[in-house]
C-alpha positions as CSV (number, residue, x, y, z in Angstrom):
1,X,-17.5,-38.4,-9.5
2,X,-20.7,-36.7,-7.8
3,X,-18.1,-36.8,-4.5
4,X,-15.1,-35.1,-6.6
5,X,-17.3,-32.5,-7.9
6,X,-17.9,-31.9,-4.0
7,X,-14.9,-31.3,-3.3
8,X,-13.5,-29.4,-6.3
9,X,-16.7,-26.9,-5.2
10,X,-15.5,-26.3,-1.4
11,X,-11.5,-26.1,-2.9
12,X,-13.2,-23.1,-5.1
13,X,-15.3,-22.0,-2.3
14,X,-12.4,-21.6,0.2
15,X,-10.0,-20.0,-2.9
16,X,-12.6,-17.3,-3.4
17,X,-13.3,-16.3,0.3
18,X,-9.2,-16.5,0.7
19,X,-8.8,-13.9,-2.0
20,X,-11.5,-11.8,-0.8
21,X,-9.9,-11.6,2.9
22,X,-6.8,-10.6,1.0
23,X,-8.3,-7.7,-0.2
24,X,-7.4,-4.4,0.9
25,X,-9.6,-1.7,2.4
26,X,-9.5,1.5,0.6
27,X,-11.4,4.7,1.1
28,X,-11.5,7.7,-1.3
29,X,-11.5,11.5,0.0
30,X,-13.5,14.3,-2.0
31,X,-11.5,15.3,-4.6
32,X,-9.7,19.6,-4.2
33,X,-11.0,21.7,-7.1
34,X,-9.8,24.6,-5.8
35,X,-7.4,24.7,-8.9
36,X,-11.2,25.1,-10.8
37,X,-13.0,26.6,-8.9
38,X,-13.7,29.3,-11.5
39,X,-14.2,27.2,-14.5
40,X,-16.7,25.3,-12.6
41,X,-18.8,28.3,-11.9
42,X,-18.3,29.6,-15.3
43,X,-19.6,26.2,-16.9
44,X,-22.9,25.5,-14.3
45,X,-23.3,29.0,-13.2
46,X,-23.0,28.1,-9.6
47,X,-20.1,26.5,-7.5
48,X,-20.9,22.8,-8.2
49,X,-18.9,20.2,-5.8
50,X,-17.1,18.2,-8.4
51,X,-14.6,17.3,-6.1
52,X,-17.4,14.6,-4.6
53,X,-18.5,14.3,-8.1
54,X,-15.3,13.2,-9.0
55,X,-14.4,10.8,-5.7
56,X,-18.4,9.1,-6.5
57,X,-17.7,7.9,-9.7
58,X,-14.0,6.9,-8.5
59,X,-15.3,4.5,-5.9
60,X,-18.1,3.2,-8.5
61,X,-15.0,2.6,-10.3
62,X,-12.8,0.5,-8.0
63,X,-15.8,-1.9,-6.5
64,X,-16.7,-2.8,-9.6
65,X,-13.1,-3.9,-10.4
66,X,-13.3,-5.3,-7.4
67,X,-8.9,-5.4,-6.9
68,X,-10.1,-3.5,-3.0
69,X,-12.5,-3.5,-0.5
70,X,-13.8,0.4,-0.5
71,X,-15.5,1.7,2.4
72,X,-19.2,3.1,1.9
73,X,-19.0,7.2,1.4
74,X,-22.2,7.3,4.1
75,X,-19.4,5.8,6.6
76,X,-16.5,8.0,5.4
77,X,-19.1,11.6,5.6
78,X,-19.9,10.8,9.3
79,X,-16.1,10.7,10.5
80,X,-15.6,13.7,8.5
81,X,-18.9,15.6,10.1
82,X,-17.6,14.7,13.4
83,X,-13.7,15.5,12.8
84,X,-15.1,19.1,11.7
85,X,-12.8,18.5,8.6
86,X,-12.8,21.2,6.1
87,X,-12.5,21.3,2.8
88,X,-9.2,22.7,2.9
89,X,-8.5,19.6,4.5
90,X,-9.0,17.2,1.3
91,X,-5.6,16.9,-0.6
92,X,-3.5,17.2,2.9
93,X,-1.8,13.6,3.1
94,X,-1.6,13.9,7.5
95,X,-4.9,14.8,7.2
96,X,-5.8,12.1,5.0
97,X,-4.0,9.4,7.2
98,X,-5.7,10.6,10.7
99,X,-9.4,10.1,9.1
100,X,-7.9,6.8,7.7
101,X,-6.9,5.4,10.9
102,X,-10.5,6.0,12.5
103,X,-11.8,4.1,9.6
104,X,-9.2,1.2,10.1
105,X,-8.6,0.9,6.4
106,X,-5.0,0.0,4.9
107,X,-5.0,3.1,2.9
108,X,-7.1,6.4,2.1
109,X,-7.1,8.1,-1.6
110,X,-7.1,12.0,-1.9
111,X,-6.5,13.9,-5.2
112,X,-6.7,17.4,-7.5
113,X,-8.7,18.0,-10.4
114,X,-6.1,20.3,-12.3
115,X,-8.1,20.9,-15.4
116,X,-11.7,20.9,-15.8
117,X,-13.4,22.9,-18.6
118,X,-13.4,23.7,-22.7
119,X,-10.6,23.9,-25.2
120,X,-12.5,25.0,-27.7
121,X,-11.1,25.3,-31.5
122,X,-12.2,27.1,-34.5
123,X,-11.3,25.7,-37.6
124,X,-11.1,28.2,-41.1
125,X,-11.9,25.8,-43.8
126,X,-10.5,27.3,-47.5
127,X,-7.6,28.6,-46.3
128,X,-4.2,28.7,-48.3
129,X,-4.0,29.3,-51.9
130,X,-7.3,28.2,-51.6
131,X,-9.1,30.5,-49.5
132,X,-7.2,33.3,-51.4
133,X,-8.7,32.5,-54.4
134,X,-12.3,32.2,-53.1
135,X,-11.4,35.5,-51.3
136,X,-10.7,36.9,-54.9
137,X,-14.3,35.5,-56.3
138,X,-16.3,37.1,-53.0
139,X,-16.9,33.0,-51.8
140,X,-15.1,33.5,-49.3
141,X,-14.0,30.9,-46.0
142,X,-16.5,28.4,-44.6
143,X,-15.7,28.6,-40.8
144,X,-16.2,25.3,-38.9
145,X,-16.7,25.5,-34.9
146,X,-16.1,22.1,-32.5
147,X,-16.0,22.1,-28.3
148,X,-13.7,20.0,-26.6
149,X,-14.1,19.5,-22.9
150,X,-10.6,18.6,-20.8
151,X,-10.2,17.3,-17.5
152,X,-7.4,16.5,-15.6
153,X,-6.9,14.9,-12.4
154,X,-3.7,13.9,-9.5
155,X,-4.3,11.1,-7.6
156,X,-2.5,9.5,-4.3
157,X,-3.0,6.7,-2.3
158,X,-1.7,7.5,1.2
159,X,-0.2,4.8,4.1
160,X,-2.6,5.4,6.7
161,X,-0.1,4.8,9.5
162,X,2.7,7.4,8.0
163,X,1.2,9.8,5.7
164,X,3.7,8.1,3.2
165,X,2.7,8.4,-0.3
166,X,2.5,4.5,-1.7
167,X,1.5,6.0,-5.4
168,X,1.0,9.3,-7.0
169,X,-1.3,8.9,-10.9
170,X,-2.8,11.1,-13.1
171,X,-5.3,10.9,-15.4
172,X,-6.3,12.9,-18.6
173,X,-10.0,12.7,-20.7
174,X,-10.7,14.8,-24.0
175,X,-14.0,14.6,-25.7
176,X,-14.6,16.9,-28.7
177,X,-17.9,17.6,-30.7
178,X,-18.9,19.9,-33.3
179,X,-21.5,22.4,-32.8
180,X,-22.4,21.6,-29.0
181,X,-21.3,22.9,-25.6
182,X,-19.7,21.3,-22.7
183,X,-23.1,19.7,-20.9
184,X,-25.4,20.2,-23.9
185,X,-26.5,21.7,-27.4
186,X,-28.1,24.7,-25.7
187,X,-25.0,25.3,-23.1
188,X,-27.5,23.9,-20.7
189,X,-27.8,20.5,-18.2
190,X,-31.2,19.5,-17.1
191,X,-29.5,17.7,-14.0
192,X,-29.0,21.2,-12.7
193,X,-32.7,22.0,-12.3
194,X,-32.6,20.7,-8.6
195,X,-29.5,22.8,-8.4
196,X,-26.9,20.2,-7.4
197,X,-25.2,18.0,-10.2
198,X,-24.7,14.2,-10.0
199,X,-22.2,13.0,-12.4
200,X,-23.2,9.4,-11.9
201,X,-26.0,10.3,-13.8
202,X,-26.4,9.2,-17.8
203,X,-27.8,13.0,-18.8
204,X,-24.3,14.1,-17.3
205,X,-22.6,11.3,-18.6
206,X,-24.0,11.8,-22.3
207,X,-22.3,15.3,-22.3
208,X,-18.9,15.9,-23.8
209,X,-17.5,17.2,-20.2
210,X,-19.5,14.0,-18.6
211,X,-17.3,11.5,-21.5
212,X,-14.3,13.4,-20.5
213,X,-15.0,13.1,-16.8
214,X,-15.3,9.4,-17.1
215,X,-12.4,9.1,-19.3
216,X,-9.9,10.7,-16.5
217,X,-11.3,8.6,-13.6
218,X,-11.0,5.8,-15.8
219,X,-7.5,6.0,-15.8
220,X,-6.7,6.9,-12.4
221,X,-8.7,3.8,-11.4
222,X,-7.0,1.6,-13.3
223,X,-3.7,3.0,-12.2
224,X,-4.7,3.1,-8.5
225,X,-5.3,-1.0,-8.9
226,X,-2.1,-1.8,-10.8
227,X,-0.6,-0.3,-7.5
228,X,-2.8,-2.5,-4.8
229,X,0.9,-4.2,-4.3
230,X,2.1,-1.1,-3.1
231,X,0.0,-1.6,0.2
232,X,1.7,-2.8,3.2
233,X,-0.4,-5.4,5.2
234,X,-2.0,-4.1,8.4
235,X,-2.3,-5.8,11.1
236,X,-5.3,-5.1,13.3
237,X,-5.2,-5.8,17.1
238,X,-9.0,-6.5,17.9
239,X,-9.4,-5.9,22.1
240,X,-12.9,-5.8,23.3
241,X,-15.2,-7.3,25.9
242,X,-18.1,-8.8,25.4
243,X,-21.4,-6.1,26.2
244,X,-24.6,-8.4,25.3
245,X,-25.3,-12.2,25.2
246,X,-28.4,-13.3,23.9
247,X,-29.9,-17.0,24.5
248,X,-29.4,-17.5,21.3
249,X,-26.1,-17.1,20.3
250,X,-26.0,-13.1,19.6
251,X,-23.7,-11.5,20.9
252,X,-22.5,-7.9,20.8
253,X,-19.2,-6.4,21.8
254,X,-18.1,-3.1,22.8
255,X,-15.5,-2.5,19.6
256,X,-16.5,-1.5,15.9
257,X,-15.3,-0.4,12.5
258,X,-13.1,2.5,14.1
259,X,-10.8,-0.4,16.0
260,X,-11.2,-2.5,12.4
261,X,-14.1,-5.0,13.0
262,X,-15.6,-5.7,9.9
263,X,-18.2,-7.9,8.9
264,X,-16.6,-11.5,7.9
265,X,-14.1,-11.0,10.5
266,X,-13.6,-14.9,13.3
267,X,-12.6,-13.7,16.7
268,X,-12.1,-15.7,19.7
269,X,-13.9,-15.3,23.1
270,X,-11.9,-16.0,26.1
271,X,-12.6,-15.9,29.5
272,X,-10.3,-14.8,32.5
273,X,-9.6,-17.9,35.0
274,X,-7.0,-16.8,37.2
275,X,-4.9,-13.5,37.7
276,X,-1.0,-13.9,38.5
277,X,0.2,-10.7,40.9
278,X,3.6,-9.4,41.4
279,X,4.1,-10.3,45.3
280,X,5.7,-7.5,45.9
281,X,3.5,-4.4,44.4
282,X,0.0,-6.5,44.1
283,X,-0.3,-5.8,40.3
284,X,-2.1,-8.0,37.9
285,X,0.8,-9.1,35.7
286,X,-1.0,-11.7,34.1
287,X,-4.3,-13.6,33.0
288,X,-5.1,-16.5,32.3
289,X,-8.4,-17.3,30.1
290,X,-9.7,-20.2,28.4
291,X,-11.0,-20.1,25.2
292,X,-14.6,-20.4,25.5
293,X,-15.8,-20.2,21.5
294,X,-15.5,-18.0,18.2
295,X,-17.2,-15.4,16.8
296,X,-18.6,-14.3,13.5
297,X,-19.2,-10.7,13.2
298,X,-22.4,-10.2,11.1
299,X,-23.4,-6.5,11.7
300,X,-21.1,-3.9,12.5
301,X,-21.2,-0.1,13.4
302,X,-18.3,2.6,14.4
303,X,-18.1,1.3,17.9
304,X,-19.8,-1.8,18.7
305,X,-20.2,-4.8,16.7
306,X,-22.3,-7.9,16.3
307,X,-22.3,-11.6,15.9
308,X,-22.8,-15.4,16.3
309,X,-21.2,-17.3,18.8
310,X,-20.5,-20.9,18.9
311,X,-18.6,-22.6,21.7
312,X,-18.9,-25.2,24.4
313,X,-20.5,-23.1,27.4
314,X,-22.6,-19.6,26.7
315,X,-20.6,-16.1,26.1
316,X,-21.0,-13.8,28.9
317,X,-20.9,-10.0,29.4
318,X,-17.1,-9.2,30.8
319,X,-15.7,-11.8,28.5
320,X,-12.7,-11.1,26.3
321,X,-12.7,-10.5,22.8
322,X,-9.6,-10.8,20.5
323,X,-8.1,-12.0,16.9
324,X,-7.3,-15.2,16.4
């Protein structure tokens, strides 16, 4: 029994690690608010960036779900610093797809925010046959005042070898209150004190504009997953040569994340043997190598990446370094 249990455990173990590498690798662009650019002025009384609000609370979304593998934002800023890419740049789909393939993800997500703001209604309570007759007696109309805070937002996920758009959502929040503004009683948000909002915050997310924030990237997230099929499976050619060997198994190599290394990933270390030469030009047109062990990466950076080694004889700097 104790031996079945075993075995049930590694069938689970080897399932779940399966799915994971399955996964695909996502990253998510600031959202364009040009659209709102006025209304978000209006509302804070400076130009807030909800554009990066907006792609934050997106990618808290989809690693929680857990349906992709999303790229950390601190990785994702750093190409964009050193691309020099503007904001102009954020909903362009070529764009999009040239950042992408630095990253070495399957796909990149860009989007609008369309609406962002108040609908605001006032309601005249008495009215009718009603209010006329009140009108008559010198009662008069009660007059009833609610905020409701709208926000809209477009969505694509784009191939990151194309530019192709795989899927285009949208997503729509509404929250409505009576007698209280968009991010508070007083028309006020205490986030705003250190003059930059953060809409992963609870005071933001307690406000009527913060419940229909949420609302809207709600939706879009769960529409961006139901279209995970929609990926096309990349296949990523790791070439690299081995740069470091330590005594103890370490070992880095001269490719990172931008040729898609990423921690998890087995590769083989090979070894050249023998070069074949045309006779009559003298050019290498072949190698031979033996396989001298695998890989594990464990740490990886934008171009280099490290790991544990296991084989029969020690890795050594000049070896090869490839896929499986």
């Amino acid at each position: 029994m104790k031996r079945l249990s075993v075995i049930f455990l590694a069938l689970a173990t080897s399932i779940g690690v399966s799915q994971a590498q399955q996964k695909k690798r996502v990253a998510v662009m600031n959202f364009d608010y040009a659209t709102v650019h006025s209304s978000v002025a209006s509302i804070f009384g400076s130009n807030q960036d909800v554009g990066k609000g907006i792609a934050d609370l997106l990618v808290d979304k989809l690693v929680g779900d857990g349906v992709y593998s999303v790229i950390e934002r601190k990785a994702l800023d750093k190409i964009l610093a050193e691309q020099n890419f503007s904001n102009s740049d954020r909903a362009d789909p070529t764009s999009a797809a040239k950042i992408a393939k630095i990253l070495g993800v399957d796909a990149i997500i860009i989007g609008s925010i369309t609406q962002f703001g108040r609908d605001d209604k006032k309601q005249n309570i008495g009215g009718g046959a009603l209010g006329g007759y009140t009108g008559r007696l010198g009662i008069g109309g009660v007059s009833k005042s609610k905020s409701t805070a709208v926000v809209a937002i477009t969505a694509r996920m784009i191939n990151t070898d194309t530019a192709e758009i795989l899927a285009s959502v949208t997503g729509k929040g509404e929250s409505t209150r009576s007698g209280t503004g968009l991010i508070g009683a007083g028309g006020s948000y205490a986030g705003m004190a250190a003059g930059a909002i953060d809409m992963r915050s609870s005071n933001f997310g307690g406000t009527i504009l913060g419940e229909a924030v949420n609302a809207a990237v709600k939706e879009i997230g769960q529409q961006l997953e139901s279209k995970s099929t929609a990926l096309p499976t990349k296949t990523i050619s790791i070439d690299g040569v081995v740069a470091d060997a330590a005594p103890d198994g370490t070992v880095v190599i001269n490719v990172g994340s931008r040729a898609g290394v990423k921690v998890g990933d087995r590769l083989v270390i090979k070894r050249a043997v023998r070069e074949i030469k045309d006779p009559g030009t003298g050019r290498v047109i072949r190698r031979v190598e033996d396989q001298v062990g695998d890989l594990v990466i464990t740490e990886v950076d934008a171009q280099s990446a490290v790991g544990k080694f296991t084989g029969s004889k020690p890795a050594k700097v000049g070896d090869v370094v490839k896929n499986q």
